[in-house]
C-alpha positions in Angstrom: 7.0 -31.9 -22.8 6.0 -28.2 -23.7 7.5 -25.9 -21.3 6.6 -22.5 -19.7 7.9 -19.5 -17.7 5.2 -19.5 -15.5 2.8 -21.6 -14.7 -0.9 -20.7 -12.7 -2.9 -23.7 -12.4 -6.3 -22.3 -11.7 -8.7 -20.2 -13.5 -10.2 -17.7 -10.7 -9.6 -14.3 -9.4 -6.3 -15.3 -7.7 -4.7 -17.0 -11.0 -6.0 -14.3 -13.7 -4.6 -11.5 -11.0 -1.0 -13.2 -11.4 -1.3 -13.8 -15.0 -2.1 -9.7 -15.2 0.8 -8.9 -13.0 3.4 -11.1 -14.6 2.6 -9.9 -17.7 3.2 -6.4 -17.1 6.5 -6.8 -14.8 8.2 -9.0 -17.5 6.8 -9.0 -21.2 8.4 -11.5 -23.1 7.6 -13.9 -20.1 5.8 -17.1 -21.2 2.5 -17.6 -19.3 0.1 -20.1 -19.0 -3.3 -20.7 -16.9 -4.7 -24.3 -16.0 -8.5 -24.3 -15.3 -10.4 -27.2 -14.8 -14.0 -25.3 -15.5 -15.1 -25.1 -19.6 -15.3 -21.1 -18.5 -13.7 -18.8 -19.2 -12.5 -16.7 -16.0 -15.2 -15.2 -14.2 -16.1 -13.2 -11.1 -18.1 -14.9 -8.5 -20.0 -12.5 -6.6 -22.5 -11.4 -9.2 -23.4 -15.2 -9.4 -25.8 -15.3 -6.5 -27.2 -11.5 -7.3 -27.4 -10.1 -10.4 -26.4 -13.0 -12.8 -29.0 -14.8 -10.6 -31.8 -12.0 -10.7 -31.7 -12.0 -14.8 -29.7 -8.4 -14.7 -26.5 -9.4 -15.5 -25.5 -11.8 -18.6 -23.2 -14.2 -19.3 -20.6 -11.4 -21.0 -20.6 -9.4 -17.9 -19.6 -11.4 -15.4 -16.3 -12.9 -17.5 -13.4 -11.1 -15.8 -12.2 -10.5 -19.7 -13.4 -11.2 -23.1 -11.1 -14.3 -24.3 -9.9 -12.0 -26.5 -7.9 -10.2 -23.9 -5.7 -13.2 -23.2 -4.9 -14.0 -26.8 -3.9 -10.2 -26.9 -1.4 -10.3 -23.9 0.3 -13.9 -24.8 -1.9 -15.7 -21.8 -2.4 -19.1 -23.0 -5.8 -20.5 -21.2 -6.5 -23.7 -21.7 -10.2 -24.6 -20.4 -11.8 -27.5 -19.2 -8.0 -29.2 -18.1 -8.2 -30.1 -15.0 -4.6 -30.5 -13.5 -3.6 -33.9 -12.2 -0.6 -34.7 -11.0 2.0 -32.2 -9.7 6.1 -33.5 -10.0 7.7 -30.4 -7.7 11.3 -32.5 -8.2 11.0 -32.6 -11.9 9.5 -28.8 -12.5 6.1 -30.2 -14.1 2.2 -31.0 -14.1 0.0 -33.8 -15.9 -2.9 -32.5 -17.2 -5.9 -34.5 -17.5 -5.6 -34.3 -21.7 -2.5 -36.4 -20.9 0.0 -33.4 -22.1 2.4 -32.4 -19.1 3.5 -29.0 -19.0 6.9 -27.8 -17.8 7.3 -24.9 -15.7 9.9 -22.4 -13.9 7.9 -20.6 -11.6 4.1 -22.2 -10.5 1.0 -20.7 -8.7 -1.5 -22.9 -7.3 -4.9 -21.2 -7.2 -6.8 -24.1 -7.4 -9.5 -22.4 -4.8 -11.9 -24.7 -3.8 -15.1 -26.4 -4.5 -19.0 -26.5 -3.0 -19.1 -29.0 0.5 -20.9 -31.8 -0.1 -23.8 -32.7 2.9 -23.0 -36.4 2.6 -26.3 -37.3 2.5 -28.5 -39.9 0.8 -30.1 -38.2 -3.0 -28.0 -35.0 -2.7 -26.6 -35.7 -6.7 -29.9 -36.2 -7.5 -31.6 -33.8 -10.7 -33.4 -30.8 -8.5 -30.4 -30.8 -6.0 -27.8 -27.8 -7.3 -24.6 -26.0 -5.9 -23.7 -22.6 -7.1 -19.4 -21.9 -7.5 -18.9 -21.7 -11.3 -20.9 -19.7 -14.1 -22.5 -23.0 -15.7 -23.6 -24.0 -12.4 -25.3 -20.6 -12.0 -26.9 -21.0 -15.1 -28.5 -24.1 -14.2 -29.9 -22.5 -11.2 -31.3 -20.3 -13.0 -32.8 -22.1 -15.6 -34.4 -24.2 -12.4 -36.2 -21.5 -10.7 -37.8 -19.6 -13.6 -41.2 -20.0 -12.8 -40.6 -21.8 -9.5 -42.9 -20.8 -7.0 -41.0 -22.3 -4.3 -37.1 -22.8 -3.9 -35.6 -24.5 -1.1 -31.4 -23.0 0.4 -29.7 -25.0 2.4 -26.9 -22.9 4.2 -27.7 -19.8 5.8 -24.1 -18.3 5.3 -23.6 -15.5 2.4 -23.9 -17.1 -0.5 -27.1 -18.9 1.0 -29.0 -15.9 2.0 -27.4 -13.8 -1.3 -29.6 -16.2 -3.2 -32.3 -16.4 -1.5 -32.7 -12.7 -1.7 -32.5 -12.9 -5.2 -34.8 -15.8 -5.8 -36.7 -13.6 -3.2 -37.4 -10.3 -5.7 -38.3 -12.5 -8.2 -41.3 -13.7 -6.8 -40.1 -17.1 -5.5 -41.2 -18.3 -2.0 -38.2 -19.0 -0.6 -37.1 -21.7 3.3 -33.6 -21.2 4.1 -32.3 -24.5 6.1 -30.0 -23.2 8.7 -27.6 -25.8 11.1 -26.4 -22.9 13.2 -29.4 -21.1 15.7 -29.3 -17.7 14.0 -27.4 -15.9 11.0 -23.8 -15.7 10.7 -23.2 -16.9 14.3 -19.3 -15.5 15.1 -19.6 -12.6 12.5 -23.2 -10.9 13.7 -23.9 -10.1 17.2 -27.7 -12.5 17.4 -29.4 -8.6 17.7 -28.2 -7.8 14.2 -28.6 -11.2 12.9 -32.5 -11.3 14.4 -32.8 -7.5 12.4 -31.3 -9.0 9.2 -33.5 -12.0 9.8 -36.6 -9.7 10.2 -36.0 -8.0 6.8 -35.6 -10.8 5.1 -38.9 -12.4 6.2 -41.0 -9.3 5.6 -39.6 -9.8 2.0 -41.1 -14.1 2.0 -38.3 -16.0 3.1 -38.7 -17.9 5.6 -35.7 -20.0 8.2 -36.1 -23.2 9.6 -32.9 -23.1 12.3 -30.9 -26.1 13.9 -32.3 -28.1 11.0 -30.0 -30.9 9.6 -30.8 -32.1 6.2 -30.2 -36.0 6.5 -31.2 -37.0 3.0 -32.9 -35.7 -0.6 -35.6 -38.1 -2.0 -37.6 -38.3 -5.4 -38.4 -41.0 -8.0 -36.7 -39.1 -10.8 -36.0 -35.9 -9.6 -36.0 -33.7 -6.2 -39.4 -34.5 -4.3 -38.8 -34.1 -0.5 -35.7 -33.0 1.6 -35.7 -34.9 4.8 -34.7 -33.4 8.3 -33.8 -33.6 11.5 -36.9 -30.9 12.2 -38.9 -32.7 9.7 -39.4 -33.6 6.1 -40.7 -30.7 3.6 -41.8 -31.2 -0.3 -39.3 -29.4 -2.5 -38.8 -29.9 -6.3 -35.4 -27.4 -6.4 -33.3 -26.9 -3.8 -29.8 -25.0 -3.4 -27.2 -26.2 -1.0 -24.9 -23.5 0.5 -22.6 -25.3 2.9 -19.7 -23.6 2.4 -16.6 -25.0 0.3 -13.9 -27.6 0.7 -10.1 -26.1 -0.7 -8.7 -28.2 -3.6 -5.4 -28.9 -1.8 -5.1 -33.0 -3.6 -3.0 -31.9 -6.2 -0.6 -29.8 -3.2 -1.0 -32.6 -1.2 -0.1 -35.3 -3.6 3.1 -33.9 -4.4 4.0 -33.6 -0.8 3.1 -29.5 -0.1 2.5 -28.8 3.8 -0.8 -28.9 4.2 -2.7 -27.1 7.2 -6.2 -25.5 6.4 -5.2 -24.9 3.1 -1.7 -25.1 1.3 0.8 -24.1 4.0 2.9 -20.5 2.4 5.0 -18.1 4.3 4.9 -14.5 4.1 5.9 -14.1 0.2 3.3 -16.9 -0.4 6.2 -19.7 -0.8 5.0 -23.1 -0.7 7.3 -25.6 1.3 8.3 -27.0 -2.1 11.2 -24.3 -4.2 9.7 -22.4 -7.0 6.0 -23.2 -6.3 3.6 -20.2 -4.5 -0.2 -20.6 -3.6 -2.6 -17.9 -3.5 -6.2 -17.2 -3.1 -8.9 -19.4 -0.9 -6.7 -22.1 -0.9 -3.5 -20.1 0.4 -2.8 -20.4 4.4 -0.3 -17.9 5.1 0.9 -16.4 8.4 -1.5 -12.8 9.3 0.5 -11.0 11.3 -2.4 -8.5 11.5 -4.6 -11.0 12.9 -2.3 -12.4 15.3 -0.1 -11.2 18.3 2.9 -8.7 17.7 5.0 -12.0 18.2 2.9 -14.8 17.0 1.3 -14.1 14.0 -2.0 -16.1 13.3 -2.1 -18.6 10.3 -5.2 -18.5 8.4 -6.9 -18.8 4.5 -9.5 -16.3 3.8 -12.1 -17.2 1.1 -12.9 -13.4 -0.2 -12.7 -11.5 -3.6 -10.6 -8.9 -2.3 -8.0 -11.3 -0.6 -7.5 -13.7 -4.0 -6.8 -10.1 -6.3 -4.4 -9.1 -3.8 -2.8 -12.0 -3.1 -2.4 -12.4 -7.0 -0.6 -9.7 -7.3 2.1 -10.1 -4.7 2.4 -13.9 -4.9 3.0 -12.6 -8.8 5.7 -10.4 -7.5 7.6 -12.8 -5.5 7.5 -15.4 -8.7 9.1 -12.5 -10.5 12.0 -11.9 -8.4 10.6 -9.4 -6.1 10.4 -9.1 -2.2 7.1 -8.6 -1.3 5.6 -10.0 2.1 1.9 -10.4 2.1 -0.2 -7.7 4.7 -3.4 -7.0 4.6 -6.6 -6.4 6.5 -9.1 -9.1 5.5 -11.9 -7.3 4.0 -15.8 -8.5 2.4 -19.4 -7.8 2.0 -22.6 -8.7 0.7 -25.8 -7.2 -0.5 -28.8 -8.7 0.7 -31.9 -7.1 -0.8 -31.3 -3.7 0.4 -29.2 -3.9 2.8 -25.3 -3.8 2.3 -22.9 -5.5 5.0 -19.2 -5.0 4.9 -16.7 -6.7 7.5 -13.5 -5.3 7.9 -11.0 -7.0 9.8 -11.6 -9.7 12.9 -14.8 -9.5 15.0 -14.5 -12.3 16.9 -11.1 -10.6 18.3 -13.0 -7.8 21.0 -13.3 -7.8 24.4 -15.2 -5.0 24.0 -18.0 -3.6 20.8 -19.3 0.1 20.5 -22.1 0.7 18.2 -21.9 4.3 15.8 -25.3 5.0 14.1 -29.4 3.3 14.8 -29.3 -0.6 14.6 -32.9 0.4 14.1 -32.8 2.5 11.2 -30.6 -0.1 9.4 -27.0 2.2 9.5 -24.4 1.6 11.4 -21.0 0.5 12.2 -20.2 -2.1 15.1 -16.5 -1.5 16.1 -14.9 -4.5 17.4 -12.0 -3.1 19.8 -9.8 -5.3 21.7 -7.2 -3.4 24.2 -8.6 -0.6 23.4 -7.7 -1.0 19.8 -9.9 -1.1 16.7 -9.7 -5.2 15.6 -13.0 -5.2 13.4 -15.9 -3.5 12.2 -18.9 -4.8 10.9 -20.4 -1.9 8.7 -24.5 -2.4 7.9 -25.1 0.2 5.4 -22.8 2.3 6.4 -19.3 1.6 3.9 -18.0 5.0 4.3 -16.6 3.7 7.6 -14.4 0.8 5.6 -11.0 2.3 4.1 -10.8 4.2 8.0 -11.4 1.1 9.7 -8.8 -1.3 7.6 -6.5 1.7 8.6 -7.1 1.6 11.7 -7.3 -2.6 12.2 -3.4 -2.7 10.4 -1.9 0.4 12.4 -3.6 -1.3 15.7 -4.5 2.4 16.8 -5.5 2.8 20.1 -8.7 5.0 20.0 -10.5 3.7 23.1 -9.8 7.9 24.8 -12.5 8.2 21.7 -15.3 6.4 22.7 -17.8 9.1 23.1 -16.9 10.9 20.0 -17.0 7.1 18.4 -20.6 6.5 19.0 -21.8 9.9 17.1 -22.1 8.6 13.6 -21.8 12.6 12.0 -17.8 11.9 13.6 -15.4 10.7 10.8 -13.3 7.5 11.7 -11.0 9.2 9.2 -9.8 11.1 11.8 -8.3 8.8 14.4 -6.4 7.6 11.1 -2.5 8.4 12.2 -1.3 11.0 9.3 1.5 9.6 7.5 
């Protein structure tokens, strides 16, 4: 049985992020990442825009060249998905048959697109977009479409049907929910969102249920509880389901992801989890005594967590603490979300909803909990400040609702 210092089983932001940070805190460290995809390690967000839209290429989006982890001693082995995991013993089967013997392990197995469990929905013309291949298939699929059919109206959903959108594709976004983003846009902002996006051609069927795909050979007609519509390609956007078997199978705690304490431990010694999959106690997000457990399923969240779940598997002390943070560009219109929004009792508006630019401040006793920023990210590094130091700043709210104010400076100094 081959045997390694550290083992990351998972090939996403989260894993490469440890491999990085190992490597430079101990050198002569063995290391070696698991990834079930034939990819190399690759960021997700430009998947659904720019890789998408034809302006980025395959080389761009790899988080390295493969070069880069022959150079730092990372051994990557593609296209090996990990099966079993033996937490007594110190090792994991790989689906090749080899097992692999580790010290310290990482589990960043992330997650995977959620399936509608419907009738047809493996059928050719039916795709899912997580990995770089998958991408590529999309869009292979839609050059020279004239019309595309998303199902999901979350991010990702509405991130590519912008970008099949500016290509000239007439796009229907399926939608379960009654507006956009219900829980993270106020239905004012999410109508305004929704207006842009028409006047660019797509157009939103809501509370619409897809109950089954149907075609002889390929995608025909996507059947609904709203009706049935002809469709040849269609992208399903449901969200994703966190690869927790391979935790779970070896007897992990698992709640809403693969159950860590503040250092990212797993119940099991010598095994951490990081990334989507992670669900680890926020005491940001929760009461001064009761901390709220959570996994957050965002770019920023897997580096970081990376890093310090990294940390810990090196021998350092270093609790996990941070303000949940993301965003997305649709067409022209950038949205960031800092911190909790559905956490106010109370939301103050800085800037013109109307003119597109503005920052929603979620406060909740009288304390800054969230902010949703709509083309407006100067606000972002002031309002994760202010969300982690809980600063009151309600005595503010008239100088809050003038936009030319800096949030900067309700920012305690140091």
């Amino acid at each position: 049985m081959a045997q390694t210092d550290f083992l990351i089983i998972g090939g996403g932001l989260a894993g490469v992020s440890a491999a990085e940070t190992l490597r430079r805190l101990l050198p002569r460290a063995t290391i070696a990442i698991v990834s079930g995809e034939i990819d190399p390690p690759h960021d997700r967000p430009p998947l659904s825009k720019e890789f998408l839209r034809g302006e980025k290429h395959r080389d761009a989006v790899l988080l390295h060249p493969i070069e880069f982890y022959q150079a730092n001693r990372l051994n990557l082995l593609l296209g090996t998905p990990a099966l079993a995991l033996d937490a007594e013993a110190g090792s994991v089967l790989l689906a090749d048959g080899e097992r692999l013997g580790y010290q310290r392990l990482l589990l960043a197995t992330g997650g995977r697109p959620k399936k509608l469990g419907v009738p047809g929905e493996t059928m050719p013309g039916v795709y899912e977009l997580r990995t770089l291949g998958e991408a590529e298939r999309i869009r292979d699929a839609t050059f020279g479409a004239t019309h595309v059919v998303v199902i999901g109206a979350g991010f990702i959903g509405l991130e590519v049907a912008a970008s099949l959108a500016v290509q000239g594709i007439e796009v229907t976004v399926l939608n379960l929910d009654d507006q956009l983003w219900p829980g993270v846009m106020p239905p004012a902002v999410a109508a305004l969102i929704q207006r842009d996006m028409e006047a660019r051609g797509v157009r939103f069927r809501h509370c619409t249920r897809v109950t089954g795909f149907e075609g002889k050979d390929t995608l025909e007609r996507i059947l609904t509880n709203a009706g049935d519509l002809d469709a040849s390609v269609a992208v399903v956007g449901a969200g994703i389901q966190l690869n927790v078997e391979l935790a779970a199978g070896a007897g992990l705690a698992i709640d809403d992801g693969i159950v860590v304490d503040e250092y990212l431990r797993t119940s099991a010694s010598g095994i951490f989890a990081a990334g989507d999959v992670a669900c680890f106690p926020d005491s940001i997000g929760g009461t001064s005594d009761r901390p709220a457990r959570r996994h957050v399923e965002h770019w920023d969240n897997a580096i970081a967590q990376g890093k310090v779940a990294a940390a810990n598997m090196a021998g350092r002390t270093m609790a996990y603490r941070r303000v949940p943070y993301f965003w997305s560009d649709v067409f022209d219109t950038s949205i960031n979300v800092v911190g909790y929004l559905d956490a106010a009792d109370e939301l103050l508006i800085r800037g013109s909803v109307e003119a597109r630019r503005f920052s929603l401040l979620a406060l909740r006793d009288g304390a800054l909990r969230g902010a949703l920023l709509v083309n407006n990210a100067r606000d972002r590094r002031a309002a994760a400040e202010l969300v982690m130091r809980r600063t009151p700043i309600l005595d503010h709210r008239d100088r809050l609702a003038d936009p030319s104010f800096k949030l900067a400076a309700l920012v305690p100094a140091e």
